[in-house]
One Martini backbone bead per residue (centre of mass of N, CA, C, O) as a GRO file, in nm:
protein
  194
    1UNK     BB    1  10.514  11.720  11.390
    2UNK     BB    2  10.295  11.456  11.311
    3UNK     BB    3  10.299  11.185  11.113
    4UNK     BB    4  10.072  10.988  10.949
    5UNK     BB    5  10.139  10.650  10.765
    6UNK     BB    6   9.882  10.481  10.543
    7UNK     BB    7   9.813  10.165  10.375
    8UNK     BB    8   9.846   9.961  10.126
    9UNK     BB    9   9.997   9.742  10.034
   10UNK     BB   10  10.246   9.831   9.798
   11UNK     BB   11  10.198  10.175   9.785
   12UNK     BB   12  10.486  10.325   9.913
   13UNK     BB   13  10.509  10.434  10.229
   14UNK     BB   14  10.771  10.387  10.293
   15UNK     BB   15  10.959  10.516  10.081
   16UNK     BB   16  10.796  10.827  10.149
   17UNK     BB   17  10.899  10.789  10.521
   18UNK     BB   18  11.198  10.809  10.416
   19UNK     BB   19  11.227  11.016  10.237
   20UNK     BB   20  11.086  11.225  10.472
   21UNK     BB   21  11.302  11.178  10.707
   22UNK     BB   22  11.550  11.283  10.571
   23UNK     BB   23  11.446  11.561  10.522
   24UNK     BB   24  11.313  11.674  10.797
   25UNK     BB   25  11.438  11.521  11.042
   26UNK     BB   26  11.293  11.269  11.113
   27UNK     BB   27  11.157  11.034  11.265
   28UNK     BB   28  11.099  10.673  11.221
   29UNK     BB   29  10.809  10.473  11.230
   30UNK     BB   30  10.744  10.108  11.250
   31UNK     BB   31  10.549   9.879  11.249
   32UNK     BB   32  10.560   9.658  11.066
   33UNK     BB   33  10.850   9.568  11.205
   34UNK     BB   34  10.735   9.510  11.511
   35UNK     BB   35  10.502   9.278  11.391
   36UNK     BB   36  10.746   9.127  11.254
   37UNK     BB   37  10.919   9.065  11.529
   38UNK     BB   38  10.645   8.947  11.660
   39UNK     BB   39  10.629   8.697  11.440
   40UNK     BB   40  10.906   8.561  11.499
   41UNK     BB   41  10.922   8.487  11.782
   42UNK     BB   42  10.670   8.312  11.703
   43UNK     BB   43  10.740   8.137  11.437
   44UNK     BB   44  10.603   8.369  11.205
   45UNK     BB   45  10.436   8.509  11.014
   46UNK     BB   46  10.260   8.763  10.939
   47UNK     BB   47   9.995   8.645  10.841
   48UNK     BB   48   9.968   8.474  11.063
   49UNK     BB   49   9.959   8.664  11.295
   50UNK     BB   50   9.692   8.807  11.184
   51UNK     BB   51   9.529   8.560  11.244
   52UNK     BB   52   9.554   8.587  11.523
   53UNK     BB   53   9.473   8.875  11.561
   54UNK     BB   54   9.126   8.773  11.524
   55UNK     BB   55   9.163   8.651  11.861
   56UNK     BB   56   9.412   8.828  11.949
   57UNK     BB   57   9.464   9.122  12.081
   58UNK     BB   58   9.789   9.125  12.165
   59UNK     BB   59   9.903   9.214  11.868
   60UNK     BB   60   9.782   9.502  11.880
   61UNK     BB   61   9.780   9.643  12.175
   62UNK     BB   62  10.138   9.670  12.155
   63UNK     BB   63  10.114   9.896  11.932
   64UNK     BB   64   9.935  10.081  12.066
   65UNK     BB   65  10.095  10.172  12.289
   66UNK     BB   66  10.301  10.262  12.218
   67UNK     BB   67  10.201  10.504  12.030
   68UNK     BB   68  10.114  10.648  12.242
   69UNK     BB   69  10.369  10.695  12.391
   70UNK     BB   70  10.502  10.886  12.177
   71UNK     BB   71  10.269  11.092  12.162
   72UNK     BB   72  10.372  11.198  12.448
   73UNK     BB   73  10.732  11.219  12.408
   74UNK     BB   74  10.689  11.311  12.097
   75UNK     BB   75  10.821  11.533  11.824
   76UNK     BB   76  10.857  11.534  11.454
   77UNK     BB   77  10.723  11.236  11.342
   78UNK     BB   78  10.722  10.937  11.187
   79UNK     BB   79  10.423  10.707  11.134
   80UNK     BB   80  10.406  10.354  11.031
   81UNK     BB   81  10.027  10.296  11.025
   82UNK     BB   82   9.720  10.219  11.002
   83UNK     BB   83   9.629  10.336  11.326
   84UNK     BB   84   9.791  10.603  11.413
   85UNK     BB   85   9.562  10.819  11.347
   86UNK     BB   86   9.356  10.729  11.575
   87UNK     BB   87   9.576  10.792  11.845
   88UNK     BB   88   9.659  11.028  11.651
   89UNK     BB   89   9.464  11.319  11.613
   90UNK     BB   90   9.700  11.547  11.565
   91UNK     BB   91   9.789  11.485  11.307
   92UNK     BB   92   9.919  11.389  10.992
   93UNK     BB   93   9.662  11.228  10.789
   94UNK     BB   94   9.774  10.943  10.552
   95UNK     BB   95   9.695  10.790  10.241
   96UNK     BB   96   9.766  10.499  10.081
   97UNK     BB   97   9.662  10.395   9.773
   98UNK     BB   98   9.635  10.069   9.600
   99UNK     BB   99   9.560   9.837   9.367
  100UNK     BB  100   9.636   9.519   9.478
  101UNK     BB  101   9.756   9.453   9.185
  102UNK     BB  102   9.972   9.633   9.219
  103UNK     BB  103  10.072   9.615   9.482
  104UNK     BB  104  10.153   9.346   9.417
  105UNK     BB  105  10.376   9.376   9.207
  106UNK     BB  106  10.556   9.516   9.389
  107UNK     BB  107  10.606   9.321   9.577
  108UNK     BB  108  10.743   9.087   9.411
  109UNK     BB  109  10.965   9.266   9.312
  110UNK     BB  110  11.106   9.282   9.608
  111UNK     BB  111  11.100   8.965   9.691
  112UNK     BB  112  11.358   8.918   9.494
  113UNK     BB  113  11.511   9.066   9.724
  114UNK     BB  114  11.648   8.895   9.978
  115UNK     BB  115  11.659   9.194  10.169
  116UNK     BB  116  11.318   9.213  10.128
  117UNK     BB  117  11.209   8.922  10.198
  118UNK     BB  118  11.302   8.927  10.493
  119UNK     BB  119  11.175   9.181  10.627
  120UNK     BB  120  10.854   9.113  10.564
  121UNK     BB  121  10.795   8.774  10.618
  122UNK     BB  122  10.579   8.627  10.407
  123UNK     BB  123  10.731   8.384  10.321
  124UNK     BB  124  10.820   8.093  10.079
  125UNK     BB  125  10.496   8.127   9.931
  126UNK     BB  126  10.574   8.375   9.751
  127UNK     BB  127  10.638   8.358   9.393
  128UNK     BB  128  10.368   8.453   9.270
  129UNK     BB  129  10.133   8.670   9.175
  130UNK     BB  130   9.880   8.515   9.273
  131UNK     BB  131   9.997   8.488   9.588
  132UNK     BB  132  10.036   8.797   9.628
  133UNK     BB  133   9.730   8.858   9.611
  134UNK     BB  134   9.621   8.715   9.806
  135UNK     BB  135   9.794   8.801  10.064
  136UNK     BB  136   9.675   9.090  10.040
  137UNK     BB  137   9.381   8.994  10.029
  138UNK     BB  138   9.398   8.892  10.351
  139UNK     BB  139   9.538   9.121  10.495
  140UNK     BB  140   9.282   9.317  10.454
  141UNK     BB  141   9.086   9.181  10.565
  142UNK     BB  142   9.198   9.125  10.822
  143UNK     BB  143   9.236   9.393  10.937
  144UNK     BB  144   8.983   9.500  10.928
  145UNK     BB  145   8.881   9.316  11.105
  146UNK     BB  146   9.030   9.391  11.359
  147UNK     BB  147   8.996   9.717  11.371
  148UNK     BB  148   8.694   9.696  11.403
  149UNK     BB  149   8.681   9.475  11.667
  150UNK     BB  150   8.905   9.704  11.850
  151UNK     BB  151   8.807   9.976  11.757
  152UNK     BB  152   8.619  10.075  11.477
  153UNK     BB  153   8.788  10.079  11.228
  154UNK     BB  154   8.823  10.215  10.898
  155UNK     BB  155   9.103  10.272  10.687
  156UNK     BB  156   8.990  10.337  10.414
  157UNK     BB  157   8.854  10.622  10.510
  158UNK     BB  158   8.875  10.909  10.371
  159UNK     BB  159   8.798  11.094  10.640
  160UNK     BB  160   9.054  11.004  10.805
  161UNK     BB  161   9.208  11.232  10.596
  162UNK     BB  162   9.407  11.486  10.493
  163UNK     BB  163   9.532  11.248  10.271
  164UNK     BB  164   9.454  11.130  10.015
  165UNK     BB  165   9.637  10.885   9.768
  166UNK     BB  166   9.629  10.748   9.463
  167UNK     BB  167   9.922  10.538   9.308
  168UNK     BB  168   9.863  10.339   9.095
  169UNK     BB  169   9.977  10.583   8.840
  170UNK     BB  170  10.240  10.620   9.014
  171UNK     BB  171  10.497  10.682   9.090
  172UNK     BB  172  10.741  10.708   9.321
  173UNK     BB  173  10.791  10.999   9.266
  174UNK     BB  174  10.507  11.137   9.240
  175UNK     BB  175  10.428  11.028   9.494
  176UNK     BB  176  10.666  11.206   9.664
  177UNK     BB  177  10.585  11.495   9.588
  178UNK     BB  178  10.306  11.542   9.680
  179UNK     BB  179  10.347  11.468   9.988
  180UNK     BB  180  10.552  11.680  10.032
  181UNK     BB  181  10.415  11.892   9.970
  182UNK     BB  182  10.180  11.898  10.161
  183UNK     BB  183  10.363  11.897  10.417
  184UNK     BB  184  10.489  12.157  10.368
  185UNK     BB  185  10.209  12.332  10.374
  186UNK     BB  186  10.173  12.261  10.654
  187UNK     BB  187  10.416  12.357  10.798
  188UNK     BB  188  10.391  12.652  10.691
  189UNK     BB  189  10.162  12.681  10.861
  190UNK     BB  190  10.220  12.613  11.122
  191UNK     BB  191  10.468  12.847  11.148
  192UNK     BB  192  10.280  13.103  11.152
  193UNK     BB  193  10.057  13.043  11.364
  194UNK     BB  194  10.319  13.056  11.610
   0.00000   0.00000   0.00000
């Protein structure tokens, strides 16, 4: 089984896709650690990447590529990606929502830890709440122009989604029980049809 999780920054995506890998014993891809180390080859921040591929596809388009490649080579594992339950249409596609305002509030959070705000890549301008909260909304506006534009892809579309799943009110615990429980469901009748 392919697991696709998308969702919002600051959502907990991350925390459930690793936390999900490690009981499944699936291999975890992140899309956004690749994101984020083509934009430091290229002496940028993610937002700075991001504003780059509103106006150039091959931002995106390489990222689109592996994504394709693992779902034809690779069975089993988990990838952590906006786009990826579009080109993985087989997959079990979860989608975690977080309030933006939220959102900031945890990214900022991160940010405080040095070794989570060096992977994050978001640069040196974030250190307010108010800061936090634009770059998400800046973010997320991005997303959507580059995805509608390449794709046609509307990401926050619950009709997209297996698990449409709202965090906003839910810890982290939570959080990952709920997705947890879904996913095991899913094994479970799965494994049954088989």
């Amino acid at each position: 089984m392919i697991i696709t999780i998308s969702g919002m920054p600051g959502s907990g995506k991350s925390t459930v896709a690793r936390r999900l890998s490690e009981q499944l014993a699936y291999k975890r891809y992140y899309m956004g650690a690749v994101r984020r180390k083509a934009a430091r080859k290229l002496g940028m921040t993610l937002e700075e990447f991001n504003k780059k591929g509103e106006t150039d596809a091959s931002t995106d388009l390489f990222v689109e590529e592996y994504i394709q490649k693992l779902a034809r080579s690779c069975d089993n594992f988990i990838i952590e990606s906006r786009t990826a339950w579009a080109f993985i249409p087989q997959s079990l596609k979860i989608f975690i929502y977080v309030d933006p305002r939220e959102g900031a509030h945890r990214i900022l959070k991160s940010l405080k830890n040095p070794r989570s705000a060096r992977a994050r890549n978001e640069g040196t301008q974030l250190r307010t709440y108010k800061e936090v909260l634009r770059s998400v909304q800046d973010r997320v506006q991005s997303d959507d122009r580059r995805y509608q534009k390449y794709y046609n892809l509307r990401i926050g579309d619950k009709k997209n989604y297996d698990l449409y799943l709202d965090a906003t009110n839910l810890s982290a615990e939570e959080e990952y029980k709920i997705v947890e429980k879904f996913v095991q469901t899913h094994i479970s009748h799965s494994t049954k049809a088989t």
